[in-house]
C-alpha positions in Angstrom: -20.6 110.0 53.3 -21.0 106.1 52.5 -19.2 104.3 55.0 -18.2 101.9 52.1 -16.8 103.8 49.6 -13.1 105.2 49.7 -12.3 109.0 51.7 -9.4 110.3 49.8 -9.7 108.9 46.6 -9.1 108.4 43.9 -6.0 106.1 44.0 -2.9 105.0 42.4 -2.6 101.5 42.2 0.7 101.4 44.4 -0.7 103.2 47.4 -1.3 101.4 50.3 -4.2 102.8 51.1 -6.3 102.1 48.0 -9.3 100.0 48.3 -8.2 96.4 48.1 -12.0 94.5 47.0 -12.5 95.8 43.4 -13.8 95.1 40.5 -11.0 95.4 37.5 -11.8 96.7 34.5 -7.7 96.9 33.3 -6.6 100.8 34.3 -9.9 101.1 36.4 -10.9 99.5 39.0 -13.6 100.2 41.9 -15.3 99.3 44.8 -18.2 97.2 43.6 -21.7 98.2 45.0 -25.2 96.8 44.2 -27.1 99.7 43.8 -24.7 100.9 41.1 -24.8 99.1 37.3 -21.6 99.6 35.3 -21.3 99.0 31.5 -18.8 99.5 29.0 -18.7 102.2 26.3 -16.9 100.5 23.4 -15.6 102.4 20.1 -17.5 101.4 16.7 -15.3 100.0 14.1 -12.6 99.3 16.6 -14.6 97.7 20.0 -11.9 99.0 22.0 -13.5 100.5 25.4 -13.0 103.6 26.1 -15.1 104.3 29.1 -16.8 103.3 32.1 -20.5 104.1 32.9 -22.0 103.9 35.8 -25.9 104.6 36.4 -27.5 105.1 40.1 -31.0 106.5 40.5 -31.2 108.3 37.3 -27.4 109.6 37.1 -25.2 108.8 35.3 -21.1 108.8 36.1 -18.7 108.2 33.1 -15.4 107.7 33.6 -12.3 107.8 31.3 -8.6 107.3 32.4 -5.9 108.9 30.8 -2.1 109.2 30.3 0.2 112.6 32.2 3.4 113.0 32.5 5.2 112.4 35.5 4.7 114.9 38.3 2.4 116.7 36.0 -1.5 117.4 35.9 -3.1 118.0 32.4 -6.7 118.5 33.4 -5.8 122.6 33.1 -5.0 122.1 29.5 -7.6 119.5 29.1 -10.2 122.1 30.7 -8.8 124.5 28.1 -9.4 122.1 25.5 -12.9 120.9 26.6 -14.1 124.9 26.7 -12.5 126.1 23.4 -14.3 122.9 21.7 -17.8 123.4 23.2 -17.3 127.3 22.8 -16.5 126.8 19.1 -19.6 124.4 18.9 -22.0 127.5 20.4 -22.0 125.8 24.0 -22.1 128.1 26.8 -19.7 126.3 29.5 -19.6 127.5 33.2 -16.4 126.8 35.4 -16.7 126.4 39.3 -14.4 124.9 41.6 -16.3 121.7 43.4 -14.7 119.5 45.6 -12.1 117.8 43.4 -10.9 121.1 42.0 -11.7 123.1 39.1 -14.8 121.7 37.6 -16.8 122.6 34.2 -20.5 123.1 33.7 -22.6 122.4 30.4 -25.7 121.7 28.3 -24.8 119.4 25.8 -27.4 119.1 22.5 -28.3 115.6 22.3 -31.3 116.3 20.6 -32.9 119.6 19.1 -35.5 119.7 21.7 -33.5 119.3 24.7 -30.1 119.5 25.6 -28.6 117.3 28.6 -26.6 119.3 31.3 -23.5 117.7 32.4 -20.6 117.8 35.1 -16.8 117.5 34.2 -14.4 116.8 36.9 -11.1 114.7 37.2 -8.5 113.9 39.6 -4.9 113.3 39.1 -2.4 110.8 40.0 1.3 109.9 39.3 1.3 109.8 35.5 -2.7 109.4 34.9 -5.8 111.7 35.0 -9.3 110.0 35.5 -11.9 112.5 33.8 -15.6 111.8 35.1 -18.9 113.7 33.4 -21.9 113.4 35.6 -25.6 113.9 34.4 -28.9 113.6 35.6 -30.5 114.2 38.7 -27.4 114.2 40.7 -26.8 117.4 39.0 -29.9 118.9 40.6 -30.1 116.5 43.9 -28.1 116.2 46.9 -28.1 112.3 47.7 -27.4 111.3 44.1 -24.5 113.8 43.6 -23.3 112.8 47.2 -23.1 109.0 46.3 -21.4 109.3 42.9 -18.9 111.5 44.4 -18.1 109.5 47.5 -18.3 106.1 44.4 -15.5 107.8 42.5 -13.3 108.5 45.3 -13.0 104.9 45.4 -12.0 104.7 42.3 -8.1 103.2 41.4 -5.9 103.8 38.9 -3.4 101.3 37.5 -1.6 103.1 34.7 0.9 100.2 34.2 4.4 100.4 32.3 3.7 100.6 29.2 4.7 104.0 27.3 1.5 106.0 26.4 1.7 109.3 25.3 0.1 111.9 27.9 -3.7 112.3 27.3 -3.7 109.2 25.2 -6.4 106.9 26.7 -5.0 104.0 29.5 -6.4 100.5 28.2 -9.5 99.3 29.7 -11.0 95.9 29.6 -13.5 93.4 30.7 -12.8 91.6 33.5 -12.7 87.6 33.7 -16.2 85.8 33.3 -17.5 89.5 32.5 -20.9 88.8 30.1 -20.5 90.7 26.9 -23.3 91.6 24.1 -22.4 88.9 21.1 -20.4 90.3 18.9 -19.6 93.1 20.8 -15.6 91.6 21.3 
């Protein structure tokens, strides 16, 4: 366990035992760390983000918050949704149950010669889900897997006020003095 990451994450913004030295990225925020590099994935044609990636010794940990109901998890029907969609696509997908619940298992084609395995995985708060997909060699290594898991544990939520729509994406953003590719916003 990394002494400086989080034990029981992740967290909602209120509790008062959430990480309190983060970075803010809007509705995500996180425990900085210098071996980790963070960039943002940003929608073509509208530059909204739309998810967090973070890289550590050739894995990779994308994260994604999104909007429940109160007092209720989606990530069952989301799961649901994720297997019928790669099912229908000729995906096998594998479900096992890793240490922030139900989890799913797949090869995704991203090119004709090989696919790329990935790992699905969320946890839920009050009124939010945060979805992470983990590739690389922390699916096939100890450390790696070990260090993004313990990294997204110490991950906080702050699904604000505003009225979203449950599994509608929470708004991310770049925090102050944040360096962005020109053009990119």
């Amino acid at each position: 366990m990394n002494a400086e990451f989080a034990l029981n994450g992740p967290y909602d913004s209120s509790d008062p035992t959430a990480p309190v030295e983060l970075a803010v990225f809007g509705s995500i925020s996180f425990v900085p760390s210098p071996l980790v590099t963070v960039r943002a994935e940003v929608e073509e044609g509208t530059g909204r983000i739309v998810a967090l990636t973070f890289d550590y010794k050739e894995s990779t940990l994308q994260v994604q918050a999104f909007a429940s109901s109160k007092g209720e998890s989606i990530w069952e029907s989301v799961l649901e949704d994720i297997t019928g969609s790669l099912s229908d696509q000729g995906i096998s997908v594998q479900r096992q149950i890793g240490p922030f619940g139900t989890e799913l298992l797949a090869e995704i084609p991203v090119t004709k010669e090989k696919p790329k395995a990935v790992r699905m995985f969320a946890a839920s708060g009050d009124r939010w889900l945060l979805r992470a997909t983990m590739s690389g060699r922390a699916l096939l290594e100890i450390e790696p897997r070990t260090f993004l898991e313990d990294f997204f544990k110490g991950f906080v939520v702050n699904r604000g006020e505003l009225p979203i729509p449950p599994r509608e994406l929470l708004p991310l953003e770049l925090p102050s003095g944040a360096i962005a590719p020109k053009g990119t916003f």
